[in-house]
N, C-alpha and C positions, 0 to 999 in steps of 0.2 A: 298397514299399507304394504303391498305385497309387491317388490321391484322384478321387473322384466329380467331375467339373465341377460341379454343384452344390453342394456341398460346399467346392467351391475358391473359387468366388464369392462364397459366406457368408461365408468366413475372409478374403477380400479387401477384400469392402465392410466388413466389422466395422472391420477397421482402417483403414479407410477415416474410417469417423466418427469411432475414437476420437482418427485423426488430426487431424481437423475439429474439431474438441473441443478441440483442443488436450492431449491426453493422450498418453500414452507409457506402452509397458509398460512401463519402467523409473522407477523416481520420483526424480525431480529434488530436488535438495537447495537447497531456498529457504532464504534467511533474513528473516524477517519482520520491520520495523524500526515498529513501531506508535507513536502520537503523538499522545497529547489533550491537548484546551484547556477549561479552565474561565477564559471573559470574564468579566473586572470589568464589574461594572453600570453602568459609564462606557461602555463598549462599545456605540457606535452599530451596529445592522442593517447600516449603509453600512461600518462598518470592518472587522465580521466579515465580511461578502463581499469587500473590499479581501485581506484577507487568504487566505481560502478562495481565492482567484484566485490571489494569488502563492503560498500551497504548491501547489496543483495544477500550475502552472507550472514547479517546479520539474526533474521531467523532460525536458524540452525545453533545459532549462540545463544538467542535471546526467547524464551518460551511463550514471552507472553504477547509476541506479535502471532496474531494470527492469520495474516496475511501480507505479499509485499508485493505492488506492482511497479511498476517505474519504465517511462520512454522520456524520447527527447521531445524537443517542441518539434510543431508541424503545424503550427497557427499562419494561416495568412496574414492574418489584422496585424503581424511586428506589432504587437503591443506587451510581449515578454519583459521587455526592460532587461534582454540582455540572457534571462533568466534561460537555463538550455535543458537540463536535466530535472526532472520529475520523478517522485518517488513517495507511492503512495501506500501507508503501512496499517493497517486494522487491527482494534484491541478490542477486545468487548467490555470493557469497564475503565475509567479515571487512573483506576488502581494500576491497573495493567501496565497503561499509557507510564502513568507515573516510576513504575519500577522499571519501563524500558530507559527510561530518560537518565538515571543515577546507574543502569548496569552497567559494572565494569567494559563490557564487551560495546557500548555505545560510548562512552568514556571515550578508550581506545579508539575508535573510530571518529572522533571529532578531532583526538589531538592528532590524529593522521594526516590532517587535510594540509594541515601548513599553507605554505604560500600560493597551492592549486585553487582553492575556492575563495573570489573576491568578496561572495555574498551568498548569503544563506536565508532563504525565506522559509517559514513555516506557519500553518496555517490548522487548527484541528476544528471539528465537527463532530458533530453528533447527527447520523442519518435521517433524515427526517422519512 
């Protein structure tokens, strides 16, 4: 079967962008390690950004995230239960997950929290 050049071009740049995109026709199996904080009302503005610094940070310490997003809430429905800060980290294996969780550099970052974080939710996934 013999494809048009025009034709061929299409199918070329298509994958072109979805490359660019960062997309793959195959779909990758993430696991999603999600992470909220509901601050005690002791919680200076100055220590919630102290903090928001060192987990975003985290990456650069820890190899085996391979991704880290994080915002605050913006839900209408107030059905946070308080919950403010979202932060959301991608491993591509248990393994990964698992050696983030005992890294010294995550360690450190949990005993940092002290009396700023009244509650800590975590949630992980597997993408479906």
């Amino acid at each position: 079967m013999k494809i048009k050049p025009a034709l061929a071009f299409l199918l070329l740049f298509t994958m072109f962008l979805a490359a660019a995109n960062g997309q793959t026709t195959k779909q990758e199996k993430v696991l999603r390690h999600v992470v909220m904080f509901k601050f005690s009302q002791s919680a200076t503005p100055a220590s919630i950004e102290k903090i928001v610094a060192s987990f975003t940070a985290l990456p650069q310490k820890i190899k085996e995230i391979k991704n880290l997003e994080w915002g605050t809430n913006s839900s209408p429905e107030k059905l946070n239960q308080g919950l403010t800060h979202c932060f959301i980290l991608t491993f591509t294996s248990d393994k990964d997950r698992d050696s983030y969780l005992v890294h010294p550099a995550h360690s450190a970052f949990g005993k940092s929290l002290g009396s700023d974080v009244e509650k800590v939710t975590v949630v992980d996934f597997w993408v479906k």
